[in-house]
Steps between C-alpha positions, in 0.01 A plus 500: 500500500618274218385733241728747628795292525449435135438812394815655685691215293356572185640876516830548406690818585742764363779294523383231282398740247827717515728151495252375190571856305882470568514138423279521160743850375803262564316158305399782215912666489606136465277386237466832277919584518707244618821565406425821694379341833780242471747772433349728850467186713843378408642819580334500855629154579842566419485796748386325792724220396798779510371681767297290727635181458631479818151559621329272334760230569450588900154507443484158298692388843295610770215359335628188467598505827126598651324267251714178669476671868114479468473237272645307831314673762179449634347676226639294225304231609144635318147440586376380155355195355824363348723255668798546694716257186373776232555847731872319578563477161411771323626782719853463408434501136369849572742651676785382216273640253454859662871582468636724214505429151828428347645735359612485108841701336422742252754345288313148410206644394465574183330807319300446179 
């Protein structure tokens, strides 16, 4: 019985190896033309910025919102080993940190 458990653990699936190829062509684009990667992922974030800011700002919200609702429910209490003066604070650092990342003018940076 525990050799199966182990074994079944020891396998890993499609997914891993689909997520691994995806991630690994990404690392590769990055490292062998950056000023192209830059240039495509810049262009991406600008359009969900212009398009689906709104979105993402609602989203940012309602995340928030659920990570404080359970974070005070019964659930936010936790089972593990730590104490209840660590679990209390660290949560709230967090939440503040899962909110979106400022966002920088075009204007102040500067192209070399």
């Amino acid at each position: 019985m525990q050799q199966n458990i182990e074994s079944e653990r020891s396998e890993v699936g499609v997914v891993f190896w689909v997520s691994a190829a995806v991630a690994l062509v990404f690392i590769l684009w990055g490292v062998i033309a950056p000023a192209s990667f830059g240039a495509v992922t810049q262009g991406i974030f600008d359009w969900v910025v212009s398009n689906l800011g709104w979105f993402y700002l609602l989203a940012g919200n309602f995340f928030q919102i659920f990570a404080v609702i359970l974070a005070l429910s019964r659930y936010g209490r936790g089972s593990g080993s730590a104490g209840a003066s660590s679990r209390e604070k660290t949560w709230p650092t967090s939440a503040r940190t899962s909110g979106p990342p400022p966002r920088t003018s075009s204007s102040t940076c500067s192209s070399t």
